[in-house]
N, C-alpha and C positions, 0 to 999 in steps of 0.2 A: 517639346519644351513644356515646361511645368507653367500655368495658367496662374497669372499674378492677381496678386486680391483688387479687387476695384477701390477700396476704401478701409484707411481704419476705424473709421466709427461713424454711421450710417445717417443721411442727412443731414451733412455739414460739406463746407466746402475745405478739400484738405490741398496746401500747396505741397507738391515732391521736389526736394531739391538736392543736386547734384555738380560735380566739378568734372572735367578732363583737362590732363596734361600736369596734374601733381608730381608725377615719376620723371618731366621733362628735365632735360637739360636744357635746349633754349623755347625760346616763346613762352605766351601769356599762359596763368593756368584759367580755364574758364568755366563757369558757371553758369548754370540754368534755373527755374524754378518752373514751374505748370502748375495751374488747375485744372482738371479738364473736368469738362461737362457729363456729368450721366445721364445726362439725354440723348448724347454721342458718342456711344460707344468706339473704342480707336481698338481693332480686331490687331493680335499676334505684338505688341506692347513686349518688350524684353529688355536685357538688359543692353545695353549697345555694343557691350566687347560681345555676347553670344549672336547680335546680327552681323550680315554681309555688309558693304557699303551700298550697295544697289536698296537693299531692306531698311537702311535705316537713313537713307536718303526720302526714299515713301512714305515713312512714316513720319519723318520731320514735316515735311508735306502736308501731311494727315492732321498732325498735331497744331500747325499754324489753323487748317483752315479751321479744326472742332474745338479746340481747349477756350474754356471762358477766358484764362489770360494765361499768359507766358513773358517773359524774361529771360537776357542773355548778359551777362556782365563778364568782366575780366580785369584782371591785378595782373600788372607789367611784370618783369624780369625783373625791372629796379624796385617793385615796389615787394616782390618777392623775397628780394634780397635785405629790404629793409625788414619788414613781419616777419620772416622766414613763410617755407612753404605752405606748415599747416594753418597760421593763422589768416596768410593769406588768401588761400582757398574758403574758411570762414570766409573771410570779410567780400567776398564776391560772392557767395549764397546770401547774407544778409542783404547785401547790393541787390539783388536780384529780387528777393520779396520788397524790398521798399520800394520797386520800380513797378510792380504788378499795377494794374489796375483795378483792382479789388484786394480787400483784405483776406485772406482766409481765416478759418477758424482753427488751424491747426497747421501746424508746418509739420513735414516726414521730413527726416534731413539725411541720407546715405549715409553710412560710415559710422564712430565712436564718441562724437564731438559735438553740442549744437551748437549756435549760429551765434552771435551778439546782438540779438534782438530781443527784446524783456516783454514787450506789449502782446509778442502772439503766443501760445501755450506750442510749445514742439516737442519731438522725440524725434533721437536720434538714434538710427536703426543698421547697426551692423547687416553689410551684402542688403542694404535696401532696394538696391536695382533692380534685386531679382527678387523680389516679395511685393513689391505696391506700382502698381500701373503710372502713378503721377510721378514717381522717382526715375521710372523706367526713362519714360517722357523725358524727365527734365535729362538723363543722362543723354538720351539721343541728342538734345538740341544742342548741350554740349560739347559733345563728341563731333557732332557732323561740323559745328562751327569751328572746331579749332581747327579739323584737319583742312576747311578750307582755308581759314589763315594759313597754314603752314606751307601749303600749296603759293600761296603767292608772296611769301618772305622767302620759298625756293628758289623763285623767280630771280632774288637778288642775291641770292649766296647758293648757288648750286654746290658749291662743294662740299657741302655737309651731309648732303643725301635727303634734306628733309623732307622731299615728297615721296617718298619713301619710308623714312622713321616717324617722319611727322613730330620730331627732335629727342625722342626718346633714344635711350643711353646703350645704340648700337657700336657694337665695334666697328664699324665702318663711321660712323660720326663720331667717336672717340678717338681714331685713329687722325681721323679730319680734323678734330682740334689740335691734336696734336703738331699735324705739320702745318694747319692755316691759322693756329693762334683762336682767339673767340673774336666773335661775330658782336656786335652791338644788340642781338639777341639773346643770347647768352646769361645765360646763372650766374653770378658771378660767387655766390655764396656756396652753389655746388662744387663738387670732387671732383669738375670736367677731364682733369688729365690722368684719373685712374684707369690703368684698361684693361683693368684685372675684372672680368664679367660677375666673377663670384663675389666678390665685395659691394657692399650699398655706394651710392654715389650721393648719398642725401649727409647735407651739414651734420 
């Protein structure tokens, strides 16, 4: 795997922030943000779709005990429905830095888009997961939280497969809407009843 940059600009503290479950059809999209320490180096940092679940459960791990601070925020279904997805996803990256416990000097933001925060200086860095160690971070903490939500909103709707899809727009959970109707977690602003795989499912 390709070795991600520790920092974009040397002696300052940079937050990396990141989303999972934007592509979902039901449950929250969530958000993370990190500092971490360069005192504490955090070994094999990736992006979290190129880890295992076992890899990026260790390294969430890794991350609570070494990063100076982190943050996990999330924007509901309804409130998804209200922003739509991408601004959404914004507005739980900005959640996430205002919950930090230190300010940093610099926000990395994954993706095309920054945040709605004016006070901290950011760049927003297309495929940032796989270019800066704090994005990486912040995508792990992301990713590993959602799929444990989605493991225990399983719990109360097994018929949609989502410990398995983790709510993402499988033909097997598109089929499931189809004959169970939607769940109270559910998009309601997405395409939930298309089950044509080749077509987007986004407003």
């Amino acid at each position: 795997m390709i070795k991600l940059r520790s920092y974009y600009k040397k002696n300052q503290y940079e937050a990396g922030c990141d989303e999972a479950g934007r592509g979902c059809l039901a449950g929250p999209v969530i958000a993370a943000a990190v500092i971490l320490d360069p005192s504490k180096p955090i070994r094999n940092l990736q992006d979290s779709k190129k880890l295992s679940e076992n890899q990026r459960l260790k390294l969430r791990d890794e991350i609570f005990e070494k990063a100076l601070a982190w943050s996990i925020q999330a924007q509901s279904p309804s409130e998804i429905d209200k922003y739509n997805i991408l601004q959404a996803s914004l507005r739980a990256m900005a959640l996430c830095v205002q919950k930090l416990t230190m300010v940093p000097a610099l926000i990395l933001v994954d993706g095309n888009k920054q945040i709605p925060i004016a006070h901290i200086p950011q760049l927003a860095i297309v495929k940032g997961d796989g270019k800066y160690q704090c994005i990486a971070a912040a995508s792990i903490l992301a990713k590993t939280h959602r799929d444990e939500l989605m493991l225990e909103l399983h719990q109360e709707f097994e018929g949609y497969g989502w410990r398995e899809n983790k709510g993402y727009p499988t033909i097997f959970h598109r089929e499931a809407i189809k004959t169970l109707g939607l769940s109270p977690h559910h998009r309601r602003s997405f395409k939930c009843f298309d089950l044509n795989p080749q077509k987007l499912l986004f407003p």
